[in-house]
C-alpha positions as CSV (number, residue, x, y, z in Angstrom):
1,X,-12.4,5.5,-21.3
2,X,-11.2,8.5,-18.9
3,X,-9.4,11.1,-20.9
4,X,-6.7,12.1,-19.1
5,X,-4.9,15.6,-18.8
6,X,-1.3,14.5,-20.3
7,X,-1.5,14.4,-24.1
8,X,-4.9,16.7,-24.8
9,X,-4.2,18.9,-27.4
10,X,-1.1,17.2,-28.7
11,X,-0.5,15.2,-32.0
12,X,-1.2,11.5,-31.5
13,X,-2.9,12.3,-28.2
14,X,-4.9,8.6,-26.8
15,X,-7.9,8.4,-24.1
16,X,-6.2,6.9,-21.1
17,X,-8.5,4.3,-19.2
18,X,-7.7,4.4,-16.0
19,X,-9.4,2.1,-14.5
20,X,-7.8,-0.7,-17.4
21,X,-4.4,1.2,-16.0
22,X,-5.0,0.4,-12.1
23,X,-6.3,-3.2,-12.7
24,X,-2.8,-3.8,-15.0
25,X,-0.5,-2.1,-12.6
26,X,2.6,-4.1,-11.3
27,X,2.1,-2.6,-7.8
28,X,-0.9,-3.7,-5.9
29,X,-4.1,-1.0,-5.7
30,X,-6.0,-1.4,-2.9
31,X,-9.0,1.8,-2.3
32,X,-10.8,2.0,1.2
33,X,-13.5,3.9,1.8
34,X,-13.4,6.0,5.3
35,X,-14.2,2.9,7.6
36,X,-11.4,1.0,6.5
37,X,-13.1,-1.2,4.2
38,X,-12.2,-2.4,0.7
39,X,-13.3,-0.9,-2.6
40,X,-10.8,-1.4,-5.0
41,X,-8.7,-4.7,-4.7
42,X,-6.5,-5.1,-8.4
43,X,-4.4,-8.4,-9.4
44,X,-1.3,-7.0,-7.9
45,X,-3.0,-7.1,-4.7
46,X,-4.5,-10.7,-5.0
47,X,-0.9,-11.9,-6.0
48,X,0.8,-9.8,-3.3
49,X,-1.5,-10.7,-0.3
50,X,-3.3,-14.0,-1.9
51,X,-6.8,-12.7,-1.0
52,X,-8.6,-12.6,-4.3
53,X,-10.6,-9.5,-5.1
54,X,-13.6,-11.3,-4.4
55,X,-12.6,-12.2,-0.9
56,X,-10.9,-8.7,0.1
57,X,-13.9,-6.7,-1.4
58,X,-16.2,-5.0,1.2
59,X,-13.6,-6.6,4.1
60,X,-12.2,-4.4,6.5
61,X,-8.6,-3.9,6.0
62,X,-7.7,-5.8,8.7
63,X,-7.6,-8.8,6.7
64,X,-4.1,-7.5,5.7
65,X,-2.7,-6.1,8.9
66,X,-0.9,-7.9,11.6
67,X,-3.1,-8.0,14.7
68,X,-0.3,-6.4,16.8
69,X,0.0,-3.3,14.3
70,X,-3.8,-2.4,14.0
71,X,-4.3,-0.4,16.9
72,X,-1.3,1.9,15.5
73,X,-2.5,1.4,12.0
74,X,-6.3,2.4,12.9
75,X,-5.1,5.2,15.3
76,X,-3.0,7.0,12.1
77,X,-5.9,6.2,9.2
78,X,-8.8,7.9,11.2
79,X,-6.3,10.9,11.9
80,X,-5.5,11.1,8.1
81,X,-8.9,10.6,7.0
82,X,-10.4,13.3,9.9
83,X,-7.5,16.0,8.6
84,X,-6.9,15.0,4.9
85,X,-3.3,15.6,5.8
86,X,-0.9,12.5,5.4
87,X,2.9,12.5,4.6
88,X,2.8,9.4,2.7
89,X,1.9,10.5,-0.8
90,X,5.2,11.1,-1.3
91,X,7.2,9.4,1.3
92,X,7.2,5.6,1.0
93,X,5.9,3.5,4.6
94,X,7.6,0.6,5.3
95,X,5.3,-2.0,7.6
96,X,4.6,-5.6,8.4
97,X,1.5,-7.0,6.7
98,X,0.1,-10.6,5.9
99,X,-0.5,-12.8,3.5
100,X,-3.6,-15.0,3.3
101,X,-1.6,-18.2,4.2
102,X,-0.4,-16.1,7.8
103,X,3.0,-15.5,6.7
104,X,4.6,-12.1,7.5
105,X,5.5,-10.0,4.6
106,X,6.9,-6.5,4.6
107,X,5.6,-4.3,2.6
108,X,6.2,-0.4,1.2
109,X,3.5,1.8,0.1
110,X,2.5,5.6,-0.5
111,X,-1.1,6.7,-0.8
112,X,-3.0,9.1,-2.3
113,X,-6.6,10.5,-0.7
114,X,-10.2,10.4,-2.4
115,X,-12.4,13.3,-1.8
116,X,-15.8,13.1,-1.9
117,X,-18.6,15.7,-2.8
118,X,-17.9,18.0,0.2
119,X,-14.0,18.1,-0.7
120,X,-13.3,16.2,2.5
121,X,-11.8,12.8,2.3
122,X,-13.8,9.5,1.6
123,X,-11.2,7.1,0.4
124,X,-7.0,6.4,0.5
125,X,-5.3,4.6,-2.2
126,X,-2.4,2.5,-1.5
127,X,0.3,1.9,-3.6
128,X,1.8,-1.3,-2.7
129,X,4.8,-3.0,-3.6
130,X,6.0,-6.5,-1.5
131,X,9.4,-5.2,0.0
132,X,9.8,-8.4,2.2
133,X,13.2,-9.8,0.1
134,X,15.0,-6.7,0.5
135,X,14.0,-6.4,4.2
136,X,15.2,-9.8,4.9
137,X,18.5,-8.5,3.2
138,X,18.8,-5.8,5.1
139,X,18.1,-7.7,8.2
140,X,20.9,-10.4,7.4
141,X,23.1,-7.4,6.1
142,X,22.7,-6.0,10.1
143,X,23.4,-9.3,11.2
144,X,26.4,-9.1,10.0
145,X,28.1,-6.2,10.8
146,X,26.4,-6.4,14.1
147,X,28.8,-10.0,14.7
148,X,31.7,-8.2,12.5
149,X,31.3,-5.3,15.5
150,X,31.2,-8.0,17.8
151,X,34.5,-9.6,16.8
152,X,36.2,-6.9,16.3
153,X,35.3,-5.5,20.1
154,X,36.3,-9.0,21.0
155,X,39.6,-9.6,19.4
């Protein structure tokens, strides 16, 4: 058990494990060291991406990325890993990934970064929920105000 800060010092204070706390999490965790690879893989993530934690452990993170995206992705985690700076610890990312079966999902995420000894980052932390029913909402939602525009400019 990790204590953790919140409760220390106060009446019916409990040890918090956290590690019990990120393998029972809703949300998928998914931890990659520097190079991209996988460290931390919980149950949310195998039921989210269907890659089970023995599969996703030690594979890069491209198992998870559509091919077309990873030159972007890659481009923006070497940057945030080189400068410790991301804006995505607070704001949520909305992007494509993939399942294990090849189907698209969509999926929304913020991250937190892992320093190492020298204070400089050597893992990120996603926090990943599957988003792909409200995107396909939101799509058929534009769909159709895009064809009530288009009737309206037509009649």
């Amino acid at each position: 058990m990790v204590a953790g800060n919140q409760g220390r010092g106060h009446p019916g204070a409990i040890a918090i494990d956290f590690e019990a706390l990120a393998r029972g999490a809703g949300d998928a965790i998914v931890v990659a060291d520097a190079e991209g690879r996988i460290l931390f893989w919980n149950a949310a993530a195998e039921r989210i991406f269907g890659f089970s934690a023995d599969e996703a452990l030690g594979a890069s993170l491209d198992l998870i990325i559509p091919a077309r995206y990873r030159e972007r992705h890659w481009s923006g985690f070497r940057a945030v890993m080189q400068t410790g700076v991301t804006r995505y610890g607070a704001e949520v990312l909305r992007v494509p990934a993939v399942h294990k079966d090849r189907r698209s999902l969509s999926i929304a995420f913020t991250v937190c970064l892992l320093p190492g000894a020298d204070g400089k980052p050597a893992a990120i932390a996603a926090f990943v929920r599957d988003d792909t029913a409200r995107w396909q909402e939101e799509r058929e939602l534009r769909r159709r105000v895009a064809e009530l525009e288009r009737k309206r400019r037509l009649g």
